[in-house]
C-alpha positions in Angstrom: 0.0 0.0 0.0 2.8 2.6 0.9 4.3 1.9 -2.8 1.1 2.7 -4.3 0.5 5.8 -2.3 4.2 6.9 -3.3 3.4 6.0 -7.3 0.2 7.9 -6.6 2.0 11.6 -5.4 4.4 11.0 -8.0 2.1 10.3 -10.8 3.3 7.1 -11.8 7.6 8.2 -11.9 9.6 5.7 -9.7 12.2 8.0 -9.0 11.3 8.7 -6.0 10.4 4.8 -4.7 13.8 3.7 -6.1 15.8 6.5 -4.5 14.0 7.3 -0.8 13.6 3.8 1.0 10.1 2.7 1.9 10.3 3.4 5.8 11.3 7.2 5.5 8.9 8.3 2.6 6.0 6.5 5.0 7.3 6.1 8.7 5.7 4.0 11.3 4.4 6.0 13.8 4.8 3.4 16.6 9.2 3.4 16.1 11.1 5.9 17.3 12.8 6.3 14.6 9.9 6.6 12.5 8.7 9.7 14.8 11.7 11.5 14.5 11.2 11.4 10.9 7.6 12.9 10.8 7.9 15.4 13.3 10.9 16.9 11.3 9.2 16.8 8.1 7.7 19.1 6.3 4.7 19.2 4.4 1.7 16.0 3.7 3.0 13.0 5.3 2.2 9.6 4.5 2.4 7.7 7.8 1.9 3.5 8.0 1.0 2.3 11.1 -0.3 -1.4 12.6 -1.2 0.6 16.0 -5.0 -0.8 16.8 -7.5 1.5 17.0 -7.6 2.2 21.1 -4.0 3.3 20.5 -3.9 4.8 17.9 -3.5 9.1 18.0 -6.4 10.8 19.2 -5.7 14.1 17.5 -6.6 11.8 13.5 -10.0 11.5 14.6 -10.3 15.2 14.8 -8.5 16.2 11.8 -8.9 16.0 8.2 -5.9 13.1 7.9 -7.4 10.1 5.1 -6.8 6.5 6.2 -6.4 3.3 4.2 -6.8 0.3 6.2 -6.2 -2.7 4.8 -7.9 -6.5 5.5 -6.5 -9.5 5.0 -7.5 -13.5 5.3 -6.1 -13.7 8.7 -4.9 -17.2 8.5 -2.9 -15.8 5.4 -1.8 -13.2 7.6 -0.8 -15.9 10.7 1.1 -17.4 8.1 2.7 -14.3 7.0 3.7 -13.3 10.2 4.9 -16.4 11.6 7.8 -16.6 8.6 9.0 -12.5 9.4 8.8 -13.3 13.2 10.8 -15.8 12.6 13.3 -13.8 11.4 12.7 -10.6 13.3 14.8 -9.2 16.1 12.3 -7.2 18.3 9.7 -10.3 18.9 9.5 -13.3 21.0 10.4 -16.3 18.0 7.9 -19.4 17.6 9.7 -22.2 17.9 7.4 -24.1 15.3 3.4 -23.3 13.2 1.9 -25.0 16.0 3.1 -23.1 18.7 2.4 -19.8 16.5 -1.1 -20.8 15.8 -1.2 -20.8 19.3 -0.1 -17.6 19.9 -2.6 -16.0 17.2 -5.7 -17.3 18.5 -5.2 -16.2 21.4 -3.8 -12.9 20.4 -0.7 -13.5 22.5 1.2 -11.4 19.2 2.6 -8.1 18.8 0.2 -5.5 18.0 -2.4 -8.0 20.0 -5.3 -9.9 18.8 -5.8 -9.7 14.8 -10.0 -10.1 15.9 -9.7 -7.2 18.0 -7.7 -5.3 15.8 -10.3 -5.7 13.0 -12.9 -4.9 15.0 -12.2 -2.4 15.8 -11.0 0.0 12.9 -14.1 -1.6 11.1 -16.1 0.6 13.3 -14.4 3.8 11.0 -15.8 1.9 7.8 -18.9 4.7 7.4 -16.2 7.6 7.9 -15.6 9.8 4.7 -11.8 9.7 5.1 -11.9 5.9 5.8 -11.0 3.5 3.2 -11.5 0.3 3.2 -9.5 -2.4 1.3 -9.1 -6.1 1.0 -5.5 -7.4 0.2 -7.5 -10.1 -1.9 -9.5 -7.5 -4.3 -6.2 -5.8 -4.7 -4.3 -9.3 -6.0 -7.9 -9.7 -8.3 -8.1 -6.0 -9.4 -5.6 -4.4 -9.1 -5.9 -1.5 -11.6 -9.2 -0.8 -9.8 -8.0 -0.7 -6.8 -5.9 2.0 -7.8 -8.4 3.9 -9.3 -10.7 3.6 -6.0 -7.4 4.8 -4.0 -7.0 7.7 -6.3 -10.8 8.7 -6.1 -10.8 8.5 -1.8 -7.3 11.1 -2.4 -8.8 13.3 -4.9 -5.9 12.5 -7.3 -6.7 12.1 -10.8 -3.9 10.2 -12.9 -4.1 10.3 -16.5 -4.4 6.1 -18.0 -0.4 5.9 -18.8 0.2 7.4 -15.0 -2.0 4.7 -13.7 -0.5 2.4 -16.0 3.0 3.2 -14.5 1.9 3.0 -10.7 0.8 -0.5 -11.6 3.8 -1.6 -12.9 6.1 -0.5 -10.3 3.9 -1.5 -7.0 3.9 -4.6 -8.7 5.5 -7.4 -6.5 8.0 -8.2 -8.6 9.1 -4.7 -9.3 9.1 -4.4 -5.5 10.8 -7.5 -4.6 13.4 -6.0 -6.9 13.7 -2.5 -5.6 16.1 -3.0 -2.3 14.0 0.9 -1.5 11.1 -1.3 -0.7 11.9 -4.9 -0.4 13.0 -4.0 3.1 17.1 -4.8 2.5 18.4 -1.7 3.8 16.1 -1.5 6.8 17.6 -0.1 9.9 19.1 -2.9 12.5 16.7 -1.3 15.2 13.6 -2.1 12.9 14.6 -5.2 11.6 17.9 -7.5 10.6 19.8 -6.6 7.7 18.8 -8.8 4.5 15.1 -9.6 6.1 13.2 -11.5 3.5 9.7 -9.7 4.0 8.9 -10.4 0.2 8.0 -14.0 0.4 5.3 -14.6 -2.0 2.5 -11.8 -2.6 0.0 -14.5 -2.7 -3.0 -15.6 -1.0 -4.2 -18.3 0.1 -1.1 -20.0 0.9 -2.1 -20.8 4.3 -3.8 -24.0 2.8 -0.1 -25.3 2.6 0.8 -24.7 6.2 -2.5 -25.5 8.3 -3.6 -28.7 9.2 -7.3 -29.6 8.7 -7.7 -29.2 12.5 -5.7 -26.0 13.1 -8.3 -24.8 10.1 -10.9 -25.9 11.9 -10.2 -24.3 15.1 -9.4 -21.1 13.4 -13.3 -21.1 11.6 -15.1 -21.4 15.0 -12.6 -18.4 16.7 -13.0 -16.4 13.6 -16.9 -16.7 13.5 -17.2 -16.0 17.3 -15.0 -13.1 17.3 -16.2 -11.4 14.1 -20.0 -12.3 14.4 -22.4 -9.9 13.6 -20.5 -8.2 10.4 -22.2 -8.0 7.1 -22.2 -10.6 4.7 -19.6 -10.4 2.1 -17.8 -7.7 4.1 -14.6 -10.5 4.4 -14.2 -11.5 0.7 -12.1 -14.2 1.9 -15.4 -15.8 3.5 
């Protein structure tokens, strides 16, 4: 999402996600490093954040700040994060999927329970500067996508623009760039040479759960998140 929000200002040139790495054009707020860039910055800022929603700044609900939050299967995203925690160097490391499974469920992970998490930025979904995005319609559409980003921002890109922000928040073009494949991260953030470009898929968690594990993780899933709209999770 940050690369496409960078193509987006830019209008589709590159030069600016292949020369400024990833974490400094959109700091996390939650880093101190990240804070020190944003509060010497000057002008818009594009923030990223995985705060949850009782911790996040009070001062964006009052102001005229636009948020994109993005969903994803959360089994795709246990998988996800149970390959960087892995690898990280600020988390307690699972020592196998089982025990990390575990820790998910129960929302014994950093930034806390995924459920809760959900939960409870979906209650912004009515807001006017709320977006609302599925990693999976972005995989199927992602030209769309786009467009729908570019219509919550007010930018208008002309068709080759849009063309060009495509092609360059593709995964391979990211996996590519070391600005946004995470290579050149800071040490404090995360080790040097961290693979966070694994696949760019989904679904892959049907290669790493067991029938059971699945089946545990449908009956916590449709107890925590009861009482949303149908078809709201696309993944469902």
């Amino acid at each position: 999402m940050i690369e496409i929000v960078s193509l987006i200002q830019t209008k589709g040139n590159p030069e600016w996600v292949q020369s400024v790495p990833i974490w400094k054009r959109s700091p996390w707020i939650e880093y101190e490093l990240g804070y020190k860039i944003l509060i010497n910055k000057e002008g818009p800022h594009l923030i990223t954040s995985h705060l949850p929603f009782h911790l996040f700044p009070r001062s964006f609900f009052s102001s005229k700040a636009k948020m994109i939050y993005v969903i994803r299967n959360p089994r795709d995203v246990l998988v996800s994060g149970y390959y960087f925690w892995s690898k990280s160097n600020f988390a307690k490391i699972p020592d196998s999927m089982t025990t990390y499974v575990d820790w998910f469920l129960k929302g014994n992970v950093i930034y806390g329970s995924w459920f809760e998490h959900t939960r409870g930025w979906l209650s912004m979904r009515e807001s006017e500067n709320f977006l609302l995005l599925s990693y999976e319609d972005m995989k199927k559409d992602p030209r769309g996508t786009i467009q729908k980003i570019c219509d919550f921002l007010e930018k208008k890109l002309e068709p080759s623009e849009l063309d060009m922000v495509l092609k360059y928040s593709s995964f391979q073009a990211m996996n590519e760039n070391k600005m946004s494949n995470f290579n050149i991260t800071p040490n404090i953030m995360a080790p040097h040479n961290l693979i966070l470009m694994r696949k760019g898929t989904t679904g892959d968690w049907k290669n790493h759960l067991t029938v059971a594990q699945a089946e545990a993780f449908d009956k916590v899933f449709q107890e925590k998140m009861a009482g949303f709209p149908p078809g709201l999770f696309p993944w469902e």
